[in-house]
N, C-alpha and C positions, 0 to 999 in steps of 0.2 A: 776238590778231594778225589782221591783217585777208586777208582771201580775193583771190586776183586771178584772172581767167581769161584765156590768152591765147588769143584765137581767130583759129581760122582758119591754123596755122602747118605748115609744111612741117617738121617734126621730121629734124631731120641734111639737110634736104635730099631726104627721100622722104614719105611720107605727108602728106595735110593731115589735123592734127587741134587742137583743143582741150585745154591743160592749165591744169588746176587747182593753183596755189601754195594751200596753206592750212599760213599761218606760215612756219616755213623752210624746209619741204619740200613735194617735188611728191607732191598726193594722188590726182589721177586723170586720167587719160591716156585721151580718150575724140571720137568722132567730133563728138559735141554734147554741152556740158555747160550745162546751165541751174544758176544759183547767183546768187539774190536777190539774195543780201548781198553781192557780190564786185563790184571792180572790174573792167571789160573793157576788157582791150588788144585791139583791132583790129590780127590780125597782117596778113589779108590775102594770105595766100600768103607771108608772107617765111620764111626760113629759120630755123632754131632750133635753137643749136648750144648744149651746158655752157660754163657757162664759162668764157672760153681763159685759161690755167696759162703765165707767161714765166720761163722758167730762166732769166736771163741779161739783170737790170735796175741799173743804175745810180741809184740818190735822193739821193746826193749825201753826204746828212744821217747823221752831224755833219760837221761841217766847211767843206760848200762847197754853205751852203744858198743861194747867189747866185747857181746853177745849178739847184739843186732842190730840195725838201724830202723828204717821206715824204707831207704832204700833197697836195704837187702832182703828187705823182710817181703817186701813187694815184688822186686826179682824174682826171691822164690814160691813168692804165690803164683806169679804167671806163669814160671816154672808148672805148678801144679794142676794148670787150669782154671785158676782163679781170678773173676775179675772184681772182686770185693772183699775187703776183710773187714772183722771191725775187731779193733786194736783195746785189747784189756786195759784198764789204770793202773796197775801196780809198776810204775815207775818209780824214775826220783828226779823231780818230786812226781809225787804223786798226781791220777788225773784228776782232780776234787773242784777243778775251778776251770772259769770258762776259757783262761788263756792258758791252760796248758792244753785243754781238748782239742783248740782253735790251732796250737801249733802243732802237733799231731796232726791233724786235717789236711793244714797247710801244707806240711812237708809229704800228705801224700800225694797231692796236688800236683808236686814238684816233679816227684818220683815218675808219673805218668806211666808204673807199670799193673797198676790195680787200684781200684778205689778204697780210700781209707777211712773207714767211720770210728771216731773214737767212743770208745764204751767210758760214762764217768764214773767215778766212784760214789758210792751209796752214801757212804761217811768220810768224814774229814779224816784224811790222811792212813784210810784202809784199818783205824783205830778202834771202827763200833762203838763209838762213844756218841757222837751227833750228825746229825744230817749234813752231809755234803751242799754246795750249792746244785738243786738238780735243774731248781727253772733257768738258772744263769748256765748253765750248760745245755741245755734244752735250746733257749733263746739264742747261744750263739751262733754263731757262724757254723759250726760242727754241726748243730742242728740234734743234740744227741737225745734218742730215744730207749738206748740200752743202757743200764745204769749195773754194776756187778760192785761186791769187794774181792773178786774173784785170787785166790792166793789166801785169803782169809775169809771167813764163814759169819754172816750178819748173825750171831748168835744170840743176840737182844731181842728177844720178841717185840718189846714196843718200839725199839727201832726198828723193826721190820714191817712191822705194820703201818708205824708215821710213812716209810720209803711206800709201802703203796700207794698209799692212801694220797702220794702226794704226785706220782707219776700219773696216778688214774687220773689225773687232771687235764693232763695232755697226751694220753695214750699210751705212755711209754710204760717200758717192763723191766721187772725189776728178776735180775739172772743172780742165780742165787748157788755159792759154791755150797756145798750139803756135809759139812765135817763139823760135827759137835766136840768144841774141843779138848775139853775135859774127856771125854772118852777115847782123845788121840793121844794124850799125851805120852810120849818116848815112842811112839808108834813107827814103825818103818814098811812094813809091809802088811799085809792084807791077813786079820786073824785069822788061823785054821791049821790044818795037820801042816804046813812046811814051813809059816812058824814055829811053832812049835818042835818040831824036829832041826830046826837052824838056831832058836834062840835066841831070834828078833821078834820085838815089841809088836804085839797084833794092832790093828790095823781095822776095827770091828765093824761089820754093817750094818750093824745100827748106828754105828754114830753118823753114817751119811743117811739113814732112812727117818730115824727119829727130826731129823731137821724136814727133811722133805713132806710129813706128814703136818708137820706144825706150819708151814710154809705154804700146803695147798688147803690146810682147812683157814689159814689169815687171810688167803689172797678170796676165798667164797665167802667170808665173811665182808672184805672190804669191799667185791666186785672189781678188782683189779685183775693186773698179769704178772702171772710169776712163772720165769723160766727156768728150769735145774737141769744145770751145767754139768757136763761130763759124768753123767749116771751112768754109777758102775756094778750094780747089785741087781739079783732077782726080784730080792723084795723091793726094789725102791721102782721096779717094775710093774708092781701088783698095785703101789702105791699112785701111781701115776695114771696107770689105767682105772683105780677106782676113781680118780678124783676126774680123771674124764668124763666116765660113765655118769656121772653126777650133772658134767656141762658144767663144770668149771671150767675155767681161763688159766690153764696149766698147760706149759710144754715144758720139752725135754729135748737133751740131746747128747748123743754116743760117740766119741772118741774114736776111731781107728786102731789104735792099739787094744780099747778092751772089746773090741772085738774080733780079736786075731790072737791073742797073748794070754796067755794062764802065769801065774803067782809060783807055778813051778820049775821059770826061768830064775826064781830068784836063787835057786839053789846055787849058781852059776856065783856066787854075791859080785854080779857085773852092775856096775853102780848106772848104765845107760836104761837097765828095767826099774829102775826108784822115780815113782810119779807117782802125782796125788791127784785123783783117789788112785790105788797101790793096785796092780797089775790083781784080778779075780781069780775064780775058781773056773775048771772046765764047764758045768751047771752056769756059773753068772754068764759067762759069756755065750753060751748056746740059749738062754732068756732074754740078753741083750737082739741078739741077729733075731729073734723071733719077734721081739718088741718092734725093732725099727722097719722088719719086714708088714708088720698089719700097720703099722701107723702111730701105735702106742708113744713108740719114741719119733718123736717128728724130722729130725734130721742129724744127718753126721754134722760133728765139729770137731775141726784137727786138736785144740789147744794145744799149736805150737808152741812149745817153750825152749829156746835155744840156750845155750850156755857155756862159757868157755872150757875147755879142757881140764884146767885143773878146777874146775868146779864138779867136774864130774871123774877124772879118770885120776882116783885117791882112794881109800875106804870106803866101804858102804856108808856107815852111820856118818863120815861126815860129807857126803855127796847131796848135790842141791837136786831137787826131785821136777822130772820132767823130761819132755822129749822135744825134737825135731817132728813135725809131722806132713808141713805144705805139700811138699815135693812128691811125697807117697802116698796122700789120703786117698785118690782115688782107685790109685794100684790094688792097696789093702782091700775097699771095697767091693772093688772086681774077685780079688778072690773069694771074698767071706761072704756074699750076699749076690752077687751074679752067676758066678761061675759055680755056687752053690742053687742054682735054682729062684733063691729067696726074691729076690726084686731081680725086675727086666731093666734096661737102660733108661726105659722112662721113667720107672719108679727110682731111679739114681739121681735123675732130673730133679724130681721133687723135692728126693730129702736132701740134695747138695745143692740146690738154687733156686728151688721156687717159695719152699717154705723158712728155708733159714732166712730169705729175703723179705718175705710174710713178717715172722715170728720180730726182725727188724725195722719194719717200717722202708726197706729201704726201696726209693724210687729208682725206677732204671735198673734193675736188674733184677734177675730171676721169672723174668718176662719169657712167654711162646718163644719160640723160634715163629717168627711168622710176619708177615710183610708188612712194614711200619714200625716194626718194635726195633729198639735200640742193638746194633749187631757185636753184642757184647757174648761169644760164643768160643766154643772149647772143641777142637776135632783129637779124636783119641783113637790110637790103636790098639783096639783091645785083643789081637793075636800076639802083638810083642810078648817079649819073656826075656826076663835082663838079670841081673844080679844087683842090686843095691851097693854101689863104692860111696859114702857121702863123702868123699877127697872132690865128685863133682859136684856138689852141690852150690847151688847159687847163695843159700843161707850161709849166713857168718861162722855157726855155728854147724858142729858135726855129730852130735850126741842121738846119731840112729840108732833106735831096738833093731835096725831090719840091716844096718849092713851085713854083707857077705849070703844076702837071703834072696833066693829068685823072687820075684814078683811079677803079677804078669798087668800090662795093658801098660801105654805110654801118649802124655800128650805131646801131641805133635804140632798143634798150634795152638795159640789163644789170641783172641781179638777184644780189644778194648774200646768200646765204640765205633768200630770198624779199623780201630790200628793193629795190626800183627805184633804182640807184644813178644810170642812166640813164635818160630819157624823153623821148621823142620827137626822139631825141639830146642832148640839153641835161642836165646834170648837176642831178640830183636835191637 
């Protein structure tokens, strides 16, 4: 296996130093390293982060590889600095069984440009009517430990409580989308004054708080883990931090767009802002960055959701809900929680690869940077300053809130157990 050095890099964001990849792990961590035989990446001063781990990725594959594959999906997570995803169930079919999570797996295996963990379904066929098989997906080959119906809301209490009750067996977590759907029903965007003044169906939050409440008082009754997925409200903030305070087994995690994006682009009715949960208020999202700055909320998740064009560029009401996000989660971050003071780069460390990879179980990744640990790492420029075109994106799919939007900071490599998956931004 061949030697790489990267020199000259700000590690987390503090020190500049010198590391040595040899093979798939980092061997030495040092002020200056001379190594003959090794390639030299000129970092330069840029940053050097593991990594980043996304809980909360959409590939499509099987089924609706006209949106995305496994391979492109992965593309554009190295694209993003990612060298881990874990791939939602709402396929077709669905992931409910252990040989669709195993092909999933496999094909990310294939792919060789990030690792792929597939998330199974909670219930058979994303229905809410009976339990999925969780231990035969557990037991496979996938190995799965995240279980979601995510695209749909487990809103049967005692099927949510059987899903704990039956993951806590083997440690796994049950990721929980938070929309009551009876209070969604014709909903398109987010209740409040621009509803209202547009004339679209609100969007209310409670119907994502009221699940969340009933979801961490099941999971302290069971002694299980429940994780809620793309929390997009103040109160569903209050709600998460009480049920911490308690030392309950509750996480959470925040999206990139709601934390950059208010409900007042939907005036625009540009059908690229229609996602679920539906773009917030100025207040939710300044709660949000406050949340994931102390710890409340545990880490960003892109929930990339790709989609083909005419799924999206048609009418509002009939436009399928969601975004692209791999390519720019980090970008976004940089502005809304770094370059705002909120978290340093090593607090970006945590919530994009230590704890998503925690909150997963997943091994090998989200590890130190530090001698012996697997050199599964992300060098980023964070002086860049670019305009967003998705015409280059690696994803299938082109359905950006942020084209035409400066953004700042840029990855410029990623390594996958020591392979450059990235270089010099452009895909290895």
């Amino acid at each position: 296996m061949s030697k790489i050095v990267i020199r000259g890099a700000r590690v987390l964001g503090g020190e500049v130093r010198d590391v040595l990849i040899d093979g798939e792990t980092v061997a030495e961590i040092a002020e200056r390293i001379e190594a003959a035989d090794a390639t030299v990446v000129e970092a330069g001063g840029k940053v050097l982060l593991p990594g980043l781990v996304d809980l909360h990725t959409h590939l499509r594959e099987p089924g609706r590889e006209d949106s995305e594959t496994v391979l492109t999906g992965t593309r554009a997570a190295a694209v993003g600095g990612f060298t881990a995803v874990h791939a939602m169930a709402n396929t077709f079919p669905v992931a409910d069984t252990a040989g669709v999570v195993e092909q999933v797996w496999r094909l990310g295996r294939e792919s060789g440009y990030c690792d792929v963990q597939p998330v199974g379904a909670v219930t058979v066929g994303l229905e809410g009517k009976q339990l999925a098989e969780l231990g035969a997906m557990h037991d496979s080959a996938a190995g799965v430990r995240v279980f979601s119906d995510d695209g749909k809301c487990v809103d049967d209490a005692v099927i949510m409580r059987r899903a704990l009750e039956y993951v806590k067996a083997f440690d796994g977590v049950v990721a929980q989308h938070a929309q009551e759907p009876r209070l969604t029903e014709g909903a398109q965007m987010n209740e409040g004054t621009v509803s209202s003044e547009l004339g679209l169906g609100g969007w209310p939050a409670v119907a994502e708080e009221s699940i969340i409440a009933r979801d961490v008082l099941l999971a302290a009754h069971v002694g299980s883990r429940v994780h809620i997925c793309h929390l997009s409200t103040a109160g569903s903030v209050d709600l998460v931090r009480w049920a911490k305070s308690k030392g309950w087994n509750v996480t959470a995690e925040v999206t990139p767009h709601h934390l950059l994006l208010t409900d007042e682009l939907v005036r625009s009715y540009n059908p690229v802002y229609k996602v679920n949960p539906p773009l917030r208020t100025d207040a939710d999202v300044m709660a949000l960055r406050e949340a994931l700055a102390d710890g409340t909320i545990d880490c960003v998740a892109t929930d990339h959701a790709p989609h083909p064009h005419e799924d999206k560029d048609c009418e509002w009401a009939a436009a399928a809900m969601g975004m692209v996000g791999l390519e720019t989660a980090l970008s976004v971050v940089q502005e809304t929680m770094v370059d705002t003071g909120l978290l340093d780069w090593a607090g970006v460390a945590d919530r994009m690869s230590f704890r998503p990879a925690g909150i997963g179980r997943l091994a090998g990744h989200g590890r130190p940077i530090a001698v012996g640990e697997p050199a599964n790492l992300t060098l980023v420029d964070p002086a860049y300053r670019g305009v967003v075109d998705p015409a280059g994106f690696a994803s299938r799919s082109r359905n950006s809130p942020y084209a035409g939007r400066e953004l700042p900071g840029r990855v410029t490599h990623t390594f996958l157990r020591g392979k450059a998956t990235v270089i010099d931004g452009i895909l290895a």
